[in-house]
C-alpha positions as CSV (number, residue, x, y, z in Angstrom):
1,X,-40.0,-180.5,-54.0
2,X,-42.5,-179.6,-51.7
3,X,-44.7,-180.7,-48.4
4,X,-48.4,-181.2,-49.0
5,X,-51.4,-183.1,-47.9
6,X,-55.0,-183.1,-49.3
7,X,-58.3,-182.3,-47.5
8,X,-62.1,-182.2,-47.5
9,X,-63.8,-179.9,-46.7
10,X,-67.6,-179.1,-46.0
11,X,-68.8,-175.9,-48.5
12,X,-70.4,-172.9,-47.1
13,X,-69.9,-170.4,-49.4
14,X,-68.7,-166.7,-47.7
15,X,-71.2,-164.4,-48.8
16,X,-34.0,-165.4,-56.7
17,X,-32.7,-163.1,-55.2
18,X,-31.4,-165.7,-53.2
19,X,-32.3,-169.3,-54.3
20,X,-35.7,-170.1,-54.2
21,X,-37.5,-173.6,-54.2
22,X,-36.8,-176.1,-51.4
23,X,-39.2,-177.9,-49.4
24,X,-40.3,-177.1,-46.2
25,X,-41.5,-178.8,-43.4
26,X,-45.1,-180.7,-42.9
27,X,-48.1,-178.5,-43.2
28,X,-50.9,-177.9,-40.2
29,X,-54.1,-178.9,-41.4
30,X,-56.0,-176.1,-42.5
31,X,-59.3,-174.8,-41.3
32,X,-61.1,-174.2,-45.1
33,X,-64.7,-174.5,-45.4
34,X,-64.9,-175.6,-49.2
35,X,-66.8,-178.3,-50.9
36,X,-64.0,-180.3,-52.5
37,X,-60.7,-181.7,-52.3
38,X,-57.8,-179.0,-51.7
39,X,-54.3,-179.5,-51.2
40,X,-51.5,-177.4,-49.1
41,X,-48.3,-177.5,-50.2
42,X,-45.6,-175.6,-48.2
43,X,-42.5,-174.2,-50.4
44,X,-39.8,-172.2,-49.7
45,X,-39.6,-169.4,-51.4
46,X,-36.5,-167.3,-50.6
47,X,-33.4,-168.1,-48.4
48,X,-31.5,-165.4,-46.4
49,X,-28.3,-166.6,-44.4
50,X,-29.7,-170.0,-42.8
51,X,-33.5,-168.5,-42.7
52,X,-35.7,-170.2,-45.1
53,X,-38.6,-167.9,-45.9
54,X,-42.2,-170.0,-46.8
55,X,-45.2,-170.1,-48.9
56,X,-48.1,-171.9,-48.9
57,X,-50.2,-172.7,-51.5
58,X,-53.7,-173.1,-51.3
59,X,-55.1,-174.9,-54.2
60,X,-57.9,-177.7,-55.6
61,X,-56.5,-181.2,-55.7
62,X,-56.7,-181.6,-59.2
63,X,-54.5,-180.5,-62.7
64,X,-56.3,-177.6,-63.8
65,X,-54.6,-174.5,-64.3
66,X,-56.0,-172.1,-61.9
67,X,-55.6,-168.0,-61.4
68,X,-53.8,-167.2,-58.6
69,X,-53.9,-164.6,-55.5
70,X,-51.0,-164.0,-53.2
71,X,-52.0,-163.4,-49.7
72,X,-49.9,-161.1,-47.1
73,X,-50.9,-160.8,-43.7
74,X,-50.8,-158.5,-41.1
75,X,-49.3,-157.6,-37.9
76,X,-48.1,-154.4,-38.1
77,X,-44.7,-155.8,-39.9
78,X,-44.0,-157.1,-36.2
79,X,-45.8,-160.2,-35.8
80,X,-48.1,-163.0,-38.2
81,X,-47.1,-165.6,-40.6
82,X,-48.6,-167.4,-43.4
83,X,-51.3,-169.5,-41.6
84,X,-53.2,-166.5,-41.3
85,X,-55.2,-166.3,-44.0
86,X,-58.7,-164.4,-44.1
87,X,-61.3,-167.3,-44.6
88,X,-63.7,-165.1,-46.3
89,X,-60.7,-164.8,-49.2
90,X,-59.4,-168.1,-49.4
91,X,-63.3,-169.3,-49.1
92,X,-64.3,-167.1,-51.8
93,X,-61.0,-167.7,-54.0
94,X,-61.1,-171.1,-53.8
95,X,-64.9,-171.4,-54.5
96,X,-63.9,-169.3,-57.3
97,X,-61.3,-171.1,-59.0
98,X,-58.5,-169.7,-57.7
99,X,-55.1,-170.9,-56.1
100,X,-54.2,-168.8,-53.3
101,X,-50.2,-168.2,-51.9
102,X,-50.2,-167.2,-48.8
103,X,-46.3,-165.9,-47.8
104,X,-44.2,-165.3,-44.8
105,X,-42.0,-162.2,-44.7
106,X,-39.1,-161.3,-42.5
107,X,-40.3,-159.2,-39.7
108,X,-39.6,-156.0,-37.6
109,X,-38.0,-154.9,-36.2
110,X,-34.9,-157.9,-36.0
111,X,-35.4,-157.5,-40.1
112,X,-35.9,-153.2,-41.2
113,X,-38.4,-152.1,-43.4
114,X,-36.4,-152.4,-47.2
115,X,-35.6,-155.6,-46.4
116,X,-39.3,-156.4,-45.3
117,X,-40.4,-155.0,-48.6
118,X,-37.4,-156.8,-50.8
119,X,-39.4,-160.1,-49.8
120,X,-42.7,-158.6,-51.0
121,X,-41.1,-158.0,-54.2
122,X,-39.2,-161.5,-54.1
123,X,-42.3,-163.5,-53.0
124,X,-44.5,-162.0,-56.4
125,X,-41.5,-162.8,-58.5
126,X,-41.4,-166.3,-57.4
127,X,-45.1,-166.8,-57.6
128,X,-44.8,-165.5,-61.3
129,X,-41.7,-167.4,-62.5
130,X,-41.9,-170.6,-60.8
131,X,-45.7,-170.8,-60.2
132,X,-46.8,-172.5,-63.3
133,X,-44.2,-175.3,-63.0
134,X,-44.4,-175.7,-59.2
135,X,-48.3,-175.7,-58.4
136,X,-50.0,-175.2,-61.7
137,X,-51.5,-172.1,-61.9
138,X,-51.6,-169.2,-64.4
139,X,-49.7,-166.4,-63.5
140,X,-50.9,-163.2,-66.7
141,X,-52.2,-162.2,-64.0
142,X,-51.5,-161.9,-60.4
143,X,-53.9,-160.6,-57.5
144,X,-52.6,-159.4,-54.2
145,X,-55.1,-159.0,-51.2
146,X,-54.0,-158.8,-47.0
147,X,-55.2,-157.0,-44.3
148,X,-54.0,-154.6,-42.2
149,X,-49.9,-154.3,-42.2
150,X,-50.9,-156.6,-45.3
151,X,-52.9,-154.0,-46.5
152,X,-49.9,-151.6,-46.2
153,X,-48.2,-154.5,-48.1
154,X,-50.3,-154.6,-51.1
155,X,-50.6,-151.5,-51.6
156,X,-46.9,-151.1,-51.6
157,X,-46.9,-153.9,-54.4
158,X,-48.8,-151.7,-56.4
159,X,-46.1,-150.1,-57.2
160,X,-42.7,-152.2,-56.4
161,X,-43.6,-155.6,-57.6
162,X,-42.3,-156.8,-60.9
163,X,-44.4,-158.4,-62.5
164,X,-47.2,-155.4,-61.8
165,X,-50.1,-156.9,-60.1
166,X,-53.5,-157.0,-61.9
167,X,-55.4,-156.3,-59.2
168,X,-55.3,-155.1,-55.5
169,X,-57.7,-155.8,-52.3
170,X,-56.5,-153.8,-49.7
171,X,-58.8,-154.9,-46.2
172,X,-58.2,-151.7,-43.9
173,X,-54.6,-151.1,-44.9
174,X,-52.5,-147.8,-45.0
175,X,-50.4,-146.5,-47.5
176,X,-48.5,-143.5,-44.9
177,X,-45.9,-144.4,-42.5
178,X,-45.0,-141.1,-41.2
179,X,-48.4,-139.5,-40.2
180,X,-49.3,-138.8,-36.6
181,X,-51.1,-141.8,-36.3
182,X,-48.0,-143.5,-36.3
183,X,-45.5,-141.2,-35.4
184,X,-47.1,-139.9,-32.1
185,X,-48.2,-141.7,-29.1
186,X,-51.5,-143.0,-30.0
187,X,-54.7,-141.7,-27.7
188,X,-56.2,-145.2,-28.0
189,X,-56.6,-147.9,-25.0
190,X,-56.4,-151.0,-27.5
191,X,-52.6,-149.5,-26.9
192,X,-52.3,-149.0,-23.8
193,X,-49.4,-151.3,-22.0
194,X,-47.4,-150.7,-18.7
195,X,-44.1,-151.9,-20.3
196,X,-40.5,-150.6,-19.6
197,X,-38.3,-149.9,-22.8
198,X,-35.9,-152.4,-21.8
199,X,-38.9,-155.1,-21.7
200,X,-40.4,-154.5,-25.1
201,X,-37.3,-154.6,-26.7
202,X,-36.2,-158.0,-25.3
203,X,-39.2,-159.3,-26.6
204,X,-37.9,-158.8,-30.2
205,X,-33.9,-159.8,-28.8
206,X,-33.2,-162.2,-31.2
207,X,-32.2,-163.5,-35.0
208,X,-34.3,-162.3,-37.7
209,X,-37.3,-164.3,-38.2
210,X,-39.9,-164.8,-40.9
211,X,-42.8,-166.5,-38.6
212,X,-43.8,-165.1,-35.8
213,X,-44.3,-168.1,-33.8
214,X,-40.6,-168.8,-33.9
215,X,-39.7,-165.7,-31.7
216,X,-39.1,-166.7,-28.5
217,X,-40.7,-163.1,-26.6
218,X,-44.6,-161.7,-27.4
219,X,-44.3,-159.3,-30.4
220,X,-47.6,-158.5,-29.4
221,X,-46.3,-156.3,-26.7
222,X,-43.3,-155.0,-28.5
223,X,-46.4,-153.3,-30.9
224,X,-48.4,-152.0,-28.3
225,X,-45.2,-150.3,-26.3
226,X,-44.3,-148.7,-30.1
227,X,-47.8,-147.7,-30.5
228,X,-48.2,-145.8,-27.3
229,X,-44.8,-144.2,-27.9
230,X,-45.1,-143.2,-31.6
231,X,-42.0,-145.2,-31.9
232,X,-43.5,-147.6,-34.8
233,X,-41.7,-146.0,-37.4
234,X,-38.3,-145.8,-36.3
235,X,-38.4,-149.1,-34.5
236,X,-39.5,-150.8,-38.0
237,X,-37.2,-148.5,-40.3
238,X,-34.7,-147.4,-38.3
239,X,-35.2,-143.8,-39.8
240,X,-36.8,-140.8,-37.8
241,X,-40.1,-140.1,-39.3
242,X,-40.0,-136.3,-38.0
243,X,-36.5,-135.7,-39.2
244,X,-36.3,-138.5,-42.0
245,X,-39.6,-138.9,-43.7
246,X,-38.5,-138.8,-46.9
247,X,-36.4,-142.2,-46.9
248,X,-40.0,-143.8,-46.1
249,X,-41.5,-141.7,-49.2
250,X,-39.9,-145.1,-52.0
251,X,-42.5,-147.4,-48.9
252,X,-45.5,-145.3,-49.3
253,X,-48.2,-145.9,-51.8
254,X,-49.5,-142.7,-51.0
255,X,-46.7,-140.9,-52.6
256,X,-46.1,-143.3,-55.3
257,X,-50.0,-143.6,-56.9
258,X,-49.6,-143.3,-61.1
259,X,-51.9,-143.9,-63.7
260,X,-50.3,-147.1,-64.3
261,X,-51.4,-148.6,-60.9
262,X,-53.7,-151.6,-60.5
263,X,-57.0,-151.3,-60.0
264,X,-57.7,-151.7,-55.9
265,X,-60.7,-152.4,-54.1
266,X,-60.5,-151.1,-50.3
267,X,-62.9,-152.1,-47.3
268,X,-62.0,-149.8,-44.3
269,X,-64.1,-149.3,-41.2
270,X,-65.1,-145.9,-40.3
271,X,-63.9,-145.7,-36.5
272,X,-61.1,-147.9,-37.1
273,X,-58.9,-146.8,-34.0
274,X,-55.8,-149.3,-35.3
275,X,-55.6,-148.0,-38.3
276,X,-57.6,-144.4,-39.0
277,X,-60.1,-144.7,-41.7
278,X,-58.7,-141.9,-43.3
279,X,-55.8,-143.9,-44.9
280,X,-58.0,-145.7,-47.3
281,X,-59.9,-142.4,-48.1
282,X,-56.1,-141.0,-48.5
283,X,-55.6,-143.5,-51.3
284,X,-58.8,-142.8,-52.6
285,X,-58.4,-139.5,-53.5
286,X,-54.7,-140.2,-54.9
287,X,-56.7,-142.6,-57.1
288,X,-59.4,-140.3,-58.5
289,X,-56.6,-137.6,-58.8
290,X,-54.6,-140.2,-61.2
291,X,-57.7,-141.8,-62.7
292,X,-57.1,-145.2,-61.6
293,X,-59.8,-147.7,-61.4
294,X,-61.2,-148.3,-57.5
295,X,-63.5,-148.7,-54.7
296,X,-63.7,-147.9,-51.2
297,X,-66.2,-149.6,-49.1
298,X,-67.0,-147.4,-45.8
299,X,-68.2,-149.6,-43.6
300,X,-70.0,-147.5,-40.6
301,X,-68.7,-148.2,-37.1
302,X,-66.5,-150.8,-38.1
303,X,-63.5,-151.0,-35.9
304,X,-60.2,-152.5,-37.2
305,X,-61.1,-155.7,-38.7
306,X,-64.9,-154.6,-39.2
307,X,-65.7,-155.5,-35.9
308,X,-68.9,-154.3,-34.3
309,X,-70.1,-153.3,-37.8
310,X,-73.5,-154.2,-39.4
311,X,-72.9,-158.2,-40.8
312,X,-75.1,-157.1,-43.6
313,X,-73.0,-154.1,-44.4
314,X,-70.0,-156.4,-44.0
315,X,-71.2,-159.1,-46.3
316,X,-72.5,-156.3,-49.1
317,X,-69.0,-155.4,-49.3
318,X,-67.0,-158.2,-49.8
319,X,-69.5,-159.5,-52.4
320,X,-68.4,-156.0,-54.1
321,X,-65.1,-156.6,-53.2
322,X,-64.6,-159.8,-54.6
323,X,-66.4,-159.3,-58.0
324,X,-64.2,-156.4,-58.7
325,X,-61.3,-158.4,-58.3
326,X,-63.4,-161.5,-60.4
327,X,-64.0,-159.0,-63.0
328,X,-60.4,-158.6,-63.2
329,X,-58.6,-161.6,-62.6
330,X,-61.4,-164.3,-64.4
């Protein structure tokens, strides 16, 4: 059983392990520039103790089988939830035929990073066994895209998801957790807060949560005060990244690149001051050193998100992006 409604929309192309498939409540209407009918349908994929964790799917309002992409969004692991989709994906995917699930995940730091991941692993799992039945779609193969801390997360289901993805689209992502970046107190004003200890924390006081809109403090916050303390890592783990990095080594794509990972396509801005540049060129070279098949789209003096870059060197990209992952997936 699940929620759904059906919408038009105008086109302008953009160029178990715990018991798994109630309902969830009524879907938002969705915001998707697409030239035909499309359905949302809300489902709940996982359940831990009384917190019900949800997908959405984004699909065509039709029977056709369709190949499908799971989307993960970002907030650092700390904030987000599945309503925030990139629109030039889900614009692209479903122009292209796709069906797109875009998941929730239990978030730091009331919920620690393995357990963070375990849904990662739980969501793909779901999508691949009860996909077909529940929203018609094809699931041979599975794409994985997100942006960001959903970057970090796709990456990371490069190598812990079962089934293996078929492809990866990593948008300014990071496969390290214990570099300085993280680790130290970051140089950068987009950090900057004038928040006690005592006050960040109590913005993250609570039950664990899946959605970050049903925390009752500004997560927001809580990020910026572990940014400009180099706390992140311990405050999402619970492990010291200067005396424990190697517990976040089974986390870290970077350590865990093989010859049998997917394919990825990366898009990373060149003075990203969220997340350095350098962690997609990181990846990079752990590909070419295993020979697996990628890209890495340098996009000059983009900031985090691409922002204040060149639109024509943003829309080149994505058009490369997303054909790599066509050429994969279709």
């Amino acid at each position: 059983m699940s929620s759904s409604k059906t919408h038009t929309f105008s086109r302008r192309r953009f160029i178990r392990r715990a018991g798994v498939i109630g309902a969830a409540a009524a879907i938002a209407s969705q915001d998707v520039l697409w030239g035909a009918k499309a359905k949302v349908q809300t489902f709940v994929y996982k359940k831990v103790g009384k917190l019900d964790i949800h997908a959405d799917v984004h699909r065509a309002d039709d029977n056709k089988t369709r190949p499908v992409i799971v989307w993960v969004h970002g907030g650092a692991l700390i904030n987000g939830h599945r309503a925030g989709v990139s629109r030039r994906v889900l614009n692209h995917a479903l122009d292209a035929g796709y069906a797109v699930v875009s998941i929730d995940y239990r978030l730091a730091p009331e919920t620690q990073l393995p357990e963070i991941v375990s849904d990662l692993e739980d969501a793909i799992s779901w999508v691949a066994k009860h996909g077909p039945r529940l929203f018609n779609v094809k699931t041979d193969r599975i794409a994985v895209a997100g942006g960001s801390a959903g970057g970090y997360m796709t990456l990371t289901s490069g190598f812990r998801a079962k089934p293996r993805p078929t492809v990866l689209l990593s948008l300014w992502g990071y496969g390290d957790l214990v570099g300085d970046w993280y680790s130290t107190p970051s140089p950068h004003k987009r950090h900057k807060i004038d928040i006690t200890q005592k006050q960040a924390w109590a913005e993250v006081d609570g039950p664990p949560v899946s959605d970050s809109r049903e925390r009752q403090g500004n997560g927001g916050n809580f990020y910026r005060y572990c940014r400009v303390t180099g706390t992140w890592p311990k405050a999402v783990s619970g492990w010291d990244p200067h005396k424990e990095a190697e517990k976040f080594f089974p986390y870290m794509a970077v350590k865990n690149v093989t010859k049998e990972y997917p394919p990825t396509t990366m898009i990373h801005g060149t003075v990203d001051t969220d997340v350095p540049y350098e962690q997609s060129a990181m990846m990079a070279e752990q590909f070419k050193k295993h020979g697996v098949e990628y890209q890495l789209h340098s996009i000059k003096n983009g900031e985090h998100g691409l922002a204040g870059a060149d639109p024509e060197a943003v829309n080149a990209a994505y058009e490369k992006a997303f054909q790599f992952v066509d050429d994969h997936m279709l």
